[in-house]
Biotite code that builds the C-alpha atoms (Angstrom):
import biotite.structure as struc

atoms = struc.array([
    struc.Atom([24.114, 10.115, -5.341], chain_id="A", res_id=1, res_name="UNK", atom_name="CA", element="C"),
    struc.Atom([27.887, 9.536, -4.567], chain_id="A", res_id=2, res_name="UNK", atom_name="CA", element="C"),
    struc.Atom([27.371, 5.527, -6.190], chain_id="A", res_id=3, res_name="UNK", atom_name="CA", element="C"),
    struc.Atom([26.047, 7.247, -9.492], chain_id="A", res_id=4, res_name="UNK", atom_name="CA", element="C"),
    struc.Atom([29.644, 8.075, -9.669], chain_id="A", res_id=5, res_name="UNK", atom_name="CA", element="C"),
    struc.Atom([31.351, 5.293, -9.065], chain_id="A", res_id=6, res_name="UNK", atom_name="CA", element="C"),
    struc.Atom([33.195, 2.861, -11.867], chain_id="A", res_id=7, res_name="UNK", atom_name="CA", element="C"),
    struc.Atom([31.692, 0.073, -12.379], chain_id="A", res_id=8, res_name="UNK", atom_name="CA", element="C"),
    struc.Atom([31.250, -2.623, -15.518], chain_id="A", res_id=9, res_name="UNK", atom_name="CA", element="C"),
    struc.Atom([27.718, -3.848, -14.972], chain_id="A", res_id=10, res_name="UNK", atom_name="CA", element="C"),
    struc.Atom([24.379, -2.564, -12.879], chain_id="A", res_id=11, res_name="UNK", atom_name="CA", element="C"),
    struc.Atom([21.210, -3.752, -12.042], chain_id="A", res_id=12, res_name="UNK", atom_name="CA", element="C"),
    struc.Atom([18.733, -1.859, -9.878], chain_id="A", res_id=13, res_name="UNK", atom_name="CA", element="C"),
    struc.Atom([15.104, -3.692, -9.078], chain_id="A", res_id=14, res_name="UNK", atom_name="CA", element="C"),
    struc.Atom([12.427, -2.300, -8.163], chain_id="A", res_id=15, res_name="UNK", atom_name="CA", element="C"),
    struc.Atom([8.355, -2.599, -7.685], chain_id="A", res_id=16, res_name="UNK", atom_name="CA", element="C"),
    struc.Atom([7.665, 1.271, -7.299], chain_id="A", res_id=17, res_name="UNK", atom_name="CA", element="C"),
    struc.Atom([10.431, 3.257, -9.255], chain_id="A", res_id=18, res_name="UNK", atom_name="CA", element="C"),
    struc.Atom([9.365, 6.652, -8.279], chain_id="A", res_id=19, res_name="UNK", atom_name="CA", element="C"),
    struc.Atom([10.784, 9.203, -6.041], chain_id="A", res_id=20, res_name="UNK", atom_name="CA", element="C"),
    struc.Atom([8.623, 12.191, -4.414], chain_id="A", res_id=21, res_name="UNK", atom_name="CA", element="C"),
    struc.Atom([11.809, 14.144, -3.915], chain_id="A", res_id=22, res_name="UNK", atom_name="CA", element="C"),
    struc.Atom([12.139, 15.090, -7.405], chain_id="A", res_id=23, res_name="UNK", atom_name="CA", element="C"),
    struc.Atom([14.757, 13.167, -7.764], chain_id="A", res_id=24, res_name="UNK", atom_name="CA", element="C"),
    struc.Atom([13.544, 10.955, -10.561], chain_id="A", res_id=25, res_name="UNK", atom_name="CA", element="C"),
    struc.Atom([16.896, 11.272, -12.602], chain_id="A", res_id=26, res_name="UNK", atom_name="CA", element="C"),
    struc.Atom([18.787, 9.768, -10.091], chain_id="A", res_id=27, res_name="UNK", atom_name="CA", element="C"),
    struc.Atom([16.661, 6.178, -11.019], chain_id="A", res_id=28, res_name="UNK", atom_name="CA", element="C"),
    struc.Atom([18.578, 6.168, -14.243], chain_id="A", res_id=29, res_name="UNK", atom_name="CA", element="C"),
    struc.Atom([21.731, 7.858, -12.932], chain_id="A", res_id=30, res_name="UNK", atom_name="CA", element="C"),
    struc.Atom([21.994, 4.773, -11.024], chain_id="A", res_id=31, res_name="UNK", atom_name="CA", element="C"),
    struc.Atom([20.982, 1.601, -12.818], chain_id="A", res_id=32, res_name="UNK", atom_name="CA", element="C"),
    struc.Atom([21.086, 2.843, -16.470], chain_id="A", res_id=33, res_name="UNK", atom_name="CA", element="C"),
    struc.Atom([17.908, 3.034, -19.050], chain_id="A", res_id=34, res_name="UNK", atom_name="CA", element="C"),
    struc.Atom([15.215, 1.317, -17.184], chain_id="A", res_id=35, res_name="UNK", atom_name="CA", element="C"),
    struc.Atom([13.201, -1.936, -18.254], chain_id="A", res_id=36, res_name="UNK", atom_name="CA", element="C"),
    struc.Atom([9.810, -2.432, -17.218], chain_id="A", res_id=37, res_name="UNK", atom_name="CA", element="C"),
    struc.Atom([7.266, -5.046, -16.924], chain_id="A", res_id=38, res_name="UNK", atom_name="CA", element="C"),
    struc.Atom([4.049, -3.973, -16.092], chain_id="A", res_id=39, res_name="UNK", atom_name="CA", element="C"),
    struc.Atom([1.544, -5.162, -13.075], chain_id="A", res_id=40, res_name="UNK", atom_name="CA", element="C"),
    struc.Atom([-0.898, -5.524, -15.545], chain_id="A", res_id=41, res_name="UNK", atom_name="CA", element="C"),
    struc.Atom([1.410, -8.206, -17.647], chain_id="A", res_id=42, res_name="UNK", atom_name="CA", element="C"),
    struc.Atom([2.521, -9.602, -14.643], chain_id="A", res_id=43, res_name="UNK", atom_name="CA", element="C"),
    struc.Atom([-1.306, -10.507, -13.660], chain_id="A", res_id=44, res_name="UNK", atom_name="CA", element="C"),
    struc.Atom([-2.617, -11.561, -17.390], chain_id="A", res_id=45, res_name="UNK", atom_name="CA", element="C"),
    struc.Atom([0.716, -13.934, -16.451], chain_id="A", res_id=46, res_name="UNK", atom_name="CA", element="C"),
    struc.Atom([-0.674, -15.199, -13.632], chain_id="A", res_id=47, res_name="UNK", atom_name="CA", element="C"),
    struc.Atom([2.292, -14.126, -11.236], chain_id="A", res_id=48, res_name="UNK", atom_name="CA", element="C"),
    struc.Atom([0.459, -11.749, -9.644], chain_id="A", res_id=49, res_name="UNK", atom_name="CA", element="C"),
    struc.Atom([-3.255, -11.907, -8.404], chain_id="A", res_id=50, res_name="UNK", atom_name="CA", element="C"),
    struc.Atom([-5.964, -9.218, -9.641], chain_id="A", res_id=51, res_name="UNK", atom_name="CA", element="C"),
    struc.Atom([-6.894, -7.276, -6.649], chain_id="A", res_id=52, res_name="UNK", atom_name="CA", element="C"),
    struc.Atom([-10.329, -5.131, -6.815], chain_id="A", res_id=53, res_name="UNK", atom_name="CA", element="C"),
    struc.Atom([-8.870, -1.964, -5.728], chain_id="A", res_id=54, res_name="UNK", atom_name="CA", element="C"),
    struc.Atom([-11.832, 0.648, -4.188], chain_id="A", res_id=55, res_name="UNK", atom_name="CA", element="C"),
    struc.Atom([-10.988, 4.384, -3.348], chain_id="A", res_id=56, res_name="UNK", atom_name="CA", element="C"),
    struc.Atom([-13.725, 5.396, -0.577], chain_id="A", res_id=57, res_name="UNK", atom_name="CA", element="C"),
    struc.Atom([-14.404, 9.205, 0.133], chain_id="A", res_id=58, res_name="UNK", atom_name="CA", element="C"),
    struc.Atom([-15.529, 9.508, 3.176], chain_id="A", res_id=59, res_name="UNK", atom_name="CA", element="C"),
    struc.Atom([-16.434, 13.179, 5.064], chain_id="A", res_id=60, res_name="UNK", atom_name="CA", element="C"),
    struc.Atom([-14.218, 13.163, 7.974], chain_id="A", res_id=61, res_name="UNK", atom_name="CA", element="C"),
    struc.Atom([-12.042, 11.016, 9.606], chain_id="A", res_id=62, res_name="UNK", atom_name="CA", element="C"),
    struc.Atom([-14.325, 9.580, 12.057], chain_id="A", res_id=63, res_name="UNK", atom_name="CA", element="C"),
    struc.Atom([-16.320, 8.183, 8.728], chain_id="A", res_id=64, res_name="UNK", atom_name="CA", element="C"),
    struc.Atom([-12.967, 7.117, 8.241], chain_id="A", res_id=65, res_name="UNK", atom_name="CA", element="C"),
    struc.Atom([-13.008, 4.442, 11.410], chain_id="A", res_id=66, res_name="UNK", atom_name="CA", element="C"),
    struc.Atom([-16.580, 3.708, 10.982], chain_id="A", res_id=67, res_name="UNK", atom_name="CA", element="C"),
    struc.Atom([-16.451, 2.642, 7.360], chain_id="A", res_id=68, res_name="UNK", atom_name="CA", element="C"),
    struc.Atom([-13.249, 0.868, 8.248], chain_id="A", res_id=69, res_name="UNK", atom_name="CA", element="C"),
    struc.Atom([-15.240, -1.255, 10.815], chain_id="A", res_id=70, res_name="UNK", atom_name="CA", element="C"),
    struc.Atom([-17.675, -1.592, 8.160], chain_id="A", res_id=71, res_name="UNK", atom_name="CA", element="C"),
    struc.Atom([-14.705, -3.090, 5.599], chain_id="A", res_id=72, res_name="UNK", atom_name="CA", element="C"),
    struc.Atom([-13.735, -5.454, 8.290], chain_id="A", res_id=73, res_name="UNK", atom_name="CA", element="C"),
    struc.Atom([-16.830, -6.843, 9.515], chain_id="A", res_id=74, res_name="UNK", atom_name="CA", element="C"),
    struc.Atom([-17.776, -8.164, 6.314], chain_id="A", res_id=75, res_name="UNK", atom_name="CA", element="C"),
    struc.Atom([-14.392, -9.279, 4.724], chain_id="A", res_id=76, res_name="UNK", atom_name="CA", element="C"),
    struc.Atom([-13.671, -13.051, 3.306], chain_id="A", res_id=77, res_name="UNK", atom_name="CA", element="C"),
    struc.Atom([-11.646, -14.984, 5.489], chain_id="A", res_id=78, res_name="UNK", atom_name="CA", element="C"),
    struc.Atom([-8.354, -14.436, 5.259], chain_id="A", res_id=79, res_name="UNK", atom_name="CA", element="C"),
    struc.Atom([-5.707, -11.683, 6.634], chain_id="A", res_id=80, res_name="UNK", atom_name="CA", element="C"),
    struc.Atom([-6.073, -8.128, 7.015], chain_id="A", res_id=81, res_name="UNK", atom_name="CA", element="C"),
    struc.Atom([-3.690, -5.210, 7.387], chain_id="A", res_id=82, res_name="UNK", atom_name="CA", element="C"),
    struc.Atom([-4.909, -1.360, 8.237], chain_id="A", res_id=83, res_name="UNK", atom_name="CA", element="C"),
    struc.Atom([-2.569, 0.942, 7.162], chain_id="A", res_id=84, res_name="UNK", atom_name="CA", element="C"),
    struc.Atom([-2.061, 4.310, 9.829], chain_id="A", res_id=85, res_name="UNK", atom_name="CA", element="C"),
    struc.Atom([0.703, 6.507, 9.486], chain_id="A", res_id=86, res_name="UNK", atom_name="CA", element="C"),
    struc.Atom([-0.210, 8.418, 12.919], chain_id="A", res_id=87, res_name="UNK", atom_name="CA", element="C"),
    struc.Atom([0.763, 6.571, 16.332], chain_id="A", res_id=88, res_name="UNK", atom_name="CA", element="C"),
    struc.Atom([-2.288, 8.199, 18.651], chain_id="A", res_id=89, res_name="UNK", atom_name="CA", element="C"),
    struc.Atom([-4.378, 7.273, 15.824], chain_id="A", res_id=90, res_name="UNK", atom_name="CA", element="C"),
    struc.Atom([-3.471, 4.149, 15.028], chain_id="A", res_id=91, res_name="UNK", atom_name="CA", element="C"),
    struc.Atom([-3.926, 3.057, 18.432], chain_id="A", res_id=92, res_name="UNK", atom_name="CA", element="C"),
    struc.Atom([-7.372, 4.456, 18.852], chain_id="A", res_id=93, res_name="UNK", atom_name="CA", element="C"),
    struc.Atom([-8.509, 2.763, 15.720], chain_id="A", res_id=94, res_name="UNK", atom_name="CA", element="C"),
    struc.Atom([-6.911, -0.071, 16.998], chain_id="A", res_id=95, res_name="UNK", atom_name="CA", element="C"),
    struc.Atom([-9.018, -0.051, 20.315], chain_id="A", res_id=96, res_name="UNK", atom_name="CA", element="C"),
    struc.Atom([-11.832, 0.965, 17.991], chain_id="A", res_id=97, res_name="UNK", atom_name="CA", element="C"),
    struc.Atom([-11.542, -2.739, 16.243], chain_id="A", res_id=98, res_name="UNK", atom_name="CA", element="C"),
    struc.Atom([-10.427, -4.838, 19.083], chain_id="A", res_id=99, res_name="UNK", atom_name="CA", element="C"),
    struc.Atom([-7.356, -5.548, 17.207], chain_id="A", res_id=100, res_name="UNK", atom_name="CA", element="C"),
    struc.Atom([-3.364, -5.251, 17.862], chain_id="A", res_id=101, res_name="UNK", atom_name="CA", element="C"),
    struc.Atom([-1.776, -1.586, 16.734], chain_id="A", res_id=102, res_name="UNK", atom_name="CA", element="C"),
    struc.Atom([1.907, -2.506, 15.453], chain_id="A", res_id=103, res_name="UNK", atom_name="CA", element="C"),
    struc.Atom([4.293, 0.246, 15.009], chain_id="A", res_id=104, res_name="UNK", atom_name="CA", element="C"),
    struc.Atom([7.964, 0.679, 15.263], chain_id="A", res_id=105, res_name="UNK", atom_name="CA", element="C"),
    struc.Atom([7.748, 1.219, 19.125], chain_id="A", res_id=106, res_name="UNK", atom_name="CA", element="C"),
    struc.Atom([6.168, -2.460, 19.871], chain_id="A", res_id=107, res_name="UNK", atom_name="CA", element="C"),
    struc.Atom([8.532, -5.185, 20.924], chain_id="A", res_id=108, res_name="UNK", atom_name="CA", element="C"),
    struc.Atom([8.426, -8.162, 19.140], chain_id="A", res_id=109, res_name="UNK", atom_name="CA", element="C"),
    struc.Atom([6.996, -6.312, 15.978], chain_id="A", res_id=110, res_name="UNK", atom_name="CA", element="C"),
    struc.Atom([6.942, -9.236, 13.408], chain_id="A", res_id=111, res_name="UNK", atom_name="CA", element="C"),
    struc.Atom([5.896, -11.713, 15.767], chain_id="A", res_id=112, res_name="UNK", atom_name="CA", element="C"),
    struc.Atom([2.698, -9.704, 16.451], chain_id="A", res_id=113, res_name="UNK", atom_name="CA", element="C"),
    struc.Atom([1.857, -8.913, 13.184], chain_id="A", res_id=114, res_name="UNK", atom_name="CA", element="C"),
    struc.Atom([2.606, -12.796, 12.295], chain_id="A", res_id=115, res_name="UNK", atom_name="CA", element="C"),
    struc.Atom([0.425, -13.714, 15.074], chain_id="A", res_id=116, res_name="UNK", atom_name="CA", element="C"),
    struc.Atom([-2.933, -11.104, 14.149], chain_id="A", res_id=117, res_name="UNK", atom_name="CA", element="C"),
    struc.Atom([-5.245, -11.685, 12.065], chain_id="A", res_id=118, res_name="UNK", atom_name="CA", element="C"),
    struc.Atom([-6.521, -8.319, 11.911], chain_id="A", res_id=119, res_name="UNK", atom_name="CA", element="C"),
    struc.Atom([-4.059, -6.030, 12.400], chain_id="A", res_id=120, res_name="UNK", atom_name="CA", element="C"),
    struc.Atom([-3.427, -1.785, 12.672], chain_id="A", res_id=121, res_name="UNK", atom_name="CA", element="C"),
    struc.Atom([0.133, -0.931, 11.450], chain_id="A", res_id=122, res_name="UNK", atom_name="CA", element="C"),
    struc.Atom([2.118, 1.748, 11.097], chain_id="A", res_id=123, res_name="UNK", atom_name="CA", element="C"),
    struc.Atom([4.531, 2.487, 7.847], chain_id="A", res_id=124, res_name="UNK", atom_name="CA", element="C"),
    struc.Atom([6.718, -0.509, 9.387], chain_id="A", res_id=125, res_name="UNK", atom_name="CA", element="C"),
    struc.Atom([4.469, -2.880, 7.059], chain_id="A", res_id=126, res_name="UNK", atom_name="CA", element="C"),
    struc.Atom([4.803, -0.637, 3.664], chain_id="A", res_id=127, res_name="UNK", atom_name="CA", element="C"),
    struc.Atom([7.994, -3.119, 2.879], chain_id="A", res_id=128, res_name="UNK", atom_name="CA", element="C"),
    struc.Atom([9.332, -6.248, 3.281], chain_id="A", res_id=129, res_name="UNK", atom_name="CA", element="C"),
    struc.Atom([6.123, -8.338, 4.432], chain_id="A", res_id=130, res_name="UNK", atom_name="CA", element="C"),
    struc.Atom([4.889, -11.463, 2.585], chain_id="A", res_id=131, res_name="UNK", atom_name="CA", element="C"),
    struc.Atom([1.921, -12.702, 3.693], chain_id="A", res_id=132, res_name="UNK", atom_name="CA", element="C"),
    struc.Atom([0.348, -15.119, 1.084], chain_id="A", res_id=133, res_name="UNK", atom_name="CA", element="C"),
    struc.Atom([-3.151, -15.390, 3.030], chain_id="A", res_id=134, res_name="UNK", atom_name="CA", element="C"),
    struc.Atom([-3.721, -11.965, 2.832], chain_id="A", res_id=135, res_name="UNK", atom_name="CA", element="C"),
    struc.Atom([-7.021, -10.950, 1.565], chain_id="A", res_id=136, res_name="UNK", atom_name="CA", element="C"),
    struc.Atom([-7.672, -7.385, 2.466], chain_id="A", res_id=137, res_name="UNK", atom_name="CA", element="C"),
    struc.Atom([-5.024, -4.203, 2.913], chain_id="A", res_id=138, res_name="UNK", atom_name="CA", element="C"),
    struc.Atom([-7.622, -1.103, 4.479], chain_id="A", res_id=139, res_name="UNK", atom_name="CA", element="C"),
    struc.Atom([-5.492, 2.802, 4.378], chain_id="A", res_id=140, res_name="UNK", atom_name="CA", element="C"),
    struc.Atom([-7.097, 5.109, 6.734], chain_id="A", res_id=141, res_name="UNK", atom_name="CA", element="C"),
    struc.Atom([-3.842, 7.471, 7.172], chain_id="A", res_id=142, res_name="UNK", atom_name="CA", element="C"),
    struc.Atom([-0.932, 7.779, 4.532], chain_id="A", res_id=143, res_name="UNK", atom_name="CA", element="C"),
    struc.Atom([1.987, 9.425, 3.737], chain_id="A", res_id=144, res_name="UNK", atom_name="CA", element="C"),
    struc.Atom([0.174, 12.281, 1.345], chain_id="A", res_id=145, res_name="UNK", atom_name="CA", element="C"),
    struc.Atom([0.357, 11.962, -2.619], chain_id="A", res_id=146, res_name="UNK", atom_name="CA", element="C"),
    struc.Atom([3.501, 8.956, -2.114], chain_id="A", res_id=147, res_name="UNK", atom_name="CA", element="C"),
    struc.Atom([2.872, 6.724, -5.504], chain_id="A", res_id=148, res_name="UNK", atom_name="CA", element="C"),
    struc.Atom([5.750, 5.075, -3.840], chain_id="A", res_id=149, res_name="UNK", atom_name="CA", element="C"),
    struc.Atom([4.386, 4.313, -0.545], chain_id="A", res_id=150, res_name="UNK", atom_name="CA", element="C"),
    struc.Atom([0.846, 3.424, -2.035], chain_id="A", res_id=151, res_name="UNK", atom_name="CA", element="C"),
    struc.Atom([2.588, 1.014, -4.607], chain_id="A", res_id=152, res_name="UNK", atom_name="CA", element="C"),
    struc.Atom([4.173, -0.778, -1.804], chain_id="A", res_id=153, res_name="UNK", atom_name="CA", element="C"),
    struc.Atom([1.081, -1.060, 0.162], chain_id="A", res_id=154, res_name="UNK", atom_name="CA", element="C"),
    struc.Atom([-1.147, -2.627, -2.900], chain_id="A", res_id=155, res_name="UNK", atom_name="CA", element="C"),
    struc.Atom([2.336, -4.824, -3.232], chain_id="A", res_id=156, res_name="UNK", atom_name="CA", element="C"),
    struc.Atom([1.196, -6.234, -0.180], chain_id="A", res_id=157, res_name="UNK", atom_name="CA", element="C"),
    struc.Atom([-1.723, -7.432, -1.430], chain_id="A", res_id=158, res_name="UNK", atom_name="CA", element="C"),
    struc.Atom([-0.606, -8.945, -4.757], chain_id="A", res_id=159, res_name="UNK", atom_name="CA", element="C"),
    struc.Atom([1.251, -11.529, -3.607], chain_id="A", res_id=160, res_name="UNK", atom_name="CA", element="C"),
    struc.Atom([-1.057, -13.007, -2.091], chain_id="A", res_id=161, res_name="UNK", atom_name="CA", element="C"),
    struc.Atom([-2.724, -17.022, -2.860], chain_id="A", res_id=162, res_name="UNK", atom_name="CA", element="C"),
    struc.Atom([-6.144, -15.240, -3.710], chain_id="A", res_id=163, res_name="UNK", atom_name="CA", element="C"),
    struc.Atom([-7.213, -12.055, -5.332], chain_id="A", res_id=164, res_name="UNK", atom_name="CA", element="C"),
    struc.Atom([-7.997, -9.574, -2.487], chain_id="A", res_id=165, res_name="UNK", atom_name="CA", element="C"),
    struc.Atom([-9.338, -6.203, -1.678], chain_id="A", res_id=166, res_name="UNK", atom_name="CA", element="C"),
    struc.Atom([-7.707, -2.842, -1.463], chain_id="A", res_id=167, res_name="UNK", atom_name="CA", element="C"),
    struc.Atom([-9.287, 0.057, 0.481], chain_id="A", res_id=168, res_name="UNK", atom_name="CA", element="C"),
    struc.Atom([-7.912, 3.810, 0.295], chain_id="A", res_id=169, res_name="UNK", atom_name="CA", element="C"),
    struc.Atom([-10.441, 5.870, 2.379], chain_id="A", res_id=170, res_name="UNK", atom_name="CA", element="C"),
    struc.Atom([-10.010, 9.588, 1.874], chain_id="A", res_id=171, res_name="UNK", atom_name="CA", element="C"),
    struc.Atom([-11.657, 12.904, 2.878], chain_id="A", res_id=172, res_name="UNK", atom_name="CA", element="C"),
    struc.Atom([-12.492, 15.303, 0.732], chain_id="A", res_id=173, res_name="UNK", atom_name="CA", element="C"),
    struc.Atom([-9.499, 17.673, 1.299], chain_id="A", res_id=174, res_name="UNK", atom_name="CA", element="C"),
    struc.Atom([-7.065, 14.637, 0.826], chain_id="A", res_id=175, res_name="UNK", atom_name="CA", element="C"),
    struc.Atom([-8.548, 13.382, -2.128], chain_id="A", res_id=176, res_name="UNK", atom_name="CA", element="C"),
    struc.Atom([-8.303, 17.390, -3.612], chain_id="A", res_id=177, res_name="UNK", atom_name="CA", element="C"),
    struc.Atom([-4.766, 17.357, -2.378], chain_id="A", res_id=178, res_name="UNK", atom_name="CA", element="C"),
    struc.Atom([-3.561, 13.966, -2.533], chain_id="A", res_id=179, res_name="UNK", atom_name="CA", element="C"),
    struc.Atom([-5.010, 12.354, -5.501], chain_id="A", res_id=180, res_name="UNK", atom_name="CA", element="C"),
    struc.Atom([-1.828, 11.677, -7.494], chain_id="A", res_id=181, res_name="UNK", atom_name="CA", element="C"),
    struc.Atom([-0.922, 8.792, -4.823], chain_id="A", res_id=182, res_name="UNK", atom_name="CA", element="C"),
    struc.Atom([-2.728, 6.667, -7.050], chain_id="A", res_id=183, res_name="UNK", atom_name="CA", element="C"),
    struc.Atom([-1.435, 7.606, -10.148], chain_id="A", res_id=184, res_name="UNK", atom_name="CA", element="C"),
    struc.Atom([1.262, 5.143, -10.330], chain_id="A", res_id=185, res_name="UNK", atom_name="CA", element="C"),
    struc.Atom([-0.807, 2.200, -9.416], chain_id="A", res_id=186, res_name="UNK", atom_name="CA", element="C"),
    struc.Atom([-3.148, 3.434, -12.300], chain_id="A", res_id=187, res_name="UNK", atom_name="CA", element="C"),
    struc.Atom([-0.336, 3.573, -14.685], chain_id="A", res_id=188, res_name="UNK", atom_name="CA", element="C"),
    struc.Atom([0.767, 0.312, -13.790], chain_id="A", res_id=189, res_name="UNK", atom_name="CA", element="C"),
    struc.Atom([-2.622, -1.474, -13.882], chain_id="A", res_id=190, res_name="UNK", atom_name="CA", element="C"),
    struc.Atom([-3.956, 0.585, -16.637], chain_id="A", res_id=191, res_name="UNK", atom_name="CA", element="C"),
    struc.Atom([-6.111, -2.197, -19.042], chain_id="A", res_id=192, res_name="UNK", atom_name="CA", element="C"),
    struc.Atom([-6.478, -5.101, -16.172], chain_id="A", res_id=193, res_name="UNK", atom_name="CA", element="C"),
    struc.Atom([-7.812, -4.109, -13.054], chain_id="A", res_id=194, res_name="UNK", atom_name="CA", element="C"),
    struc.Atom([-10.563, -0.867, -13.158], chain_id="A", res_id=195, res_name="UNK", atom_name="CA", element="C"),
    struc.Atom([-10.210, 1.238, -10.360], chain_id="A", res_id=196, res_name="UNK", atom_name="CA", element="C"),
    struc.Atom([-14.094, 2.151, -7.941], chain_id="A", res_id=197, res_name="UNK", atom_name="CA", element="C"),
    struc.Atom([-14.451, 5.534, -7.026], chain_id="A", res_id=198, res_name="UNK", atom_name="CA", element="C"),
    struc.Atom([-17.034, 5.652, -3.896], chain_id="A", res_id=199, res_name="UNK", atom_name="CA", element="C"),
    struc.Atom([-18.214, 8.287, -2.359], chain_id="A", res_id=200, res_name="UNK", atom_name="CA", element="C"),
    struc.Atom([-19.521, 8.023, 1.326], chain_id="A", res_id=201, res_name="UNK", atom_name="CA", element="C"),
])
């Protein structure tokens, strides 16, 4: 807030997922002025970004939740594979679950691992700053509630990648009820190029 007050000539603020789930919103504009957007869905008829088939799985509980996710990874394309858990006892169980590494902010080393897996369970320490162009499948089994934000940057994983991949949000029923405007934003932004499956387990 303190540098929407302070003099300047010019501005430019960029971002991938302009929301806030503070209520904040304002402070987008306050900020970097009246926004300019390009949508997803330009960007892909553009060919800069790939078309992902994006699937939102309802699943009973959240042991469904690890089963179907062993389910999703068992029969993916080749390629690399990140499973999104916000919980750190979880994570790791799912982790032993699929014989894979669990990377969260408490693991030495943590891009190295990631780098170096495959498969891989991580924590919100992947929502940003990771480009993997071989990436063919991004899997959410735990998530930060009804975040547009956080579930923009996760599917922003998965669109920069070489080849169109595969996006899995696996929810229970309660979630879904309570949580369903986390993929608002992604629906807004792909709205015309990419349809959206609704599953139900």
């Amino acid at each position: 807030s303190k540098l929407a007050f302070l003099k300047t000539k010019y501005r430019i603020g960029l971002s991938a997922s302009p929301w806030r789930e503070d209520g904040r919103q304002h402070m987008i504009a306050a900020l970097s002025g009246f926004p300019c957007a390009i949508r997803w869905a330009d960007l892909i008829r553009a060919g800069v970004l790939k078309r992902p088939r994006i699937v939102i799985v309802t699943v009973p509980n959240d042991a469904t939740k690890t089963r179907y996710a062993h389910t999703i990874i068992a029969k993916r394309k080749p390629g690399r594979a990140l499973i999104f858990c916000d919980y750190l006892e979880r994570g790791q169980a799912l982790s032993n679950v699929l014989g894979v590494p669990f990377v969260s902010g408490e693991t030495p080393n943590k891009l190295k691992r990631v780098q170096e897996a495959e498969v891989c369970v991580v924590s919100r320490i992947a929502d940003r700053g990771l480009d993997f162009p071989d990436l063919t499948l991004v899997v959410e089994v735990a998530f930060l509630g009804g975040s547009r934000e956080q579930e923009a940057q996760r599917l922003g994983r998965l669109l920069h990648s070489q080849t169109s991949g595969e996006h899995y949000l696996l929810f229970t029923p309660d979630e879904y009820a309570k949580f369903k405007p986390r993929i608002y934003g992604i629906e807004s932004e792909l709205a015309g190029e990419v349809d959206i499956e609704f599953i139900s387990v």
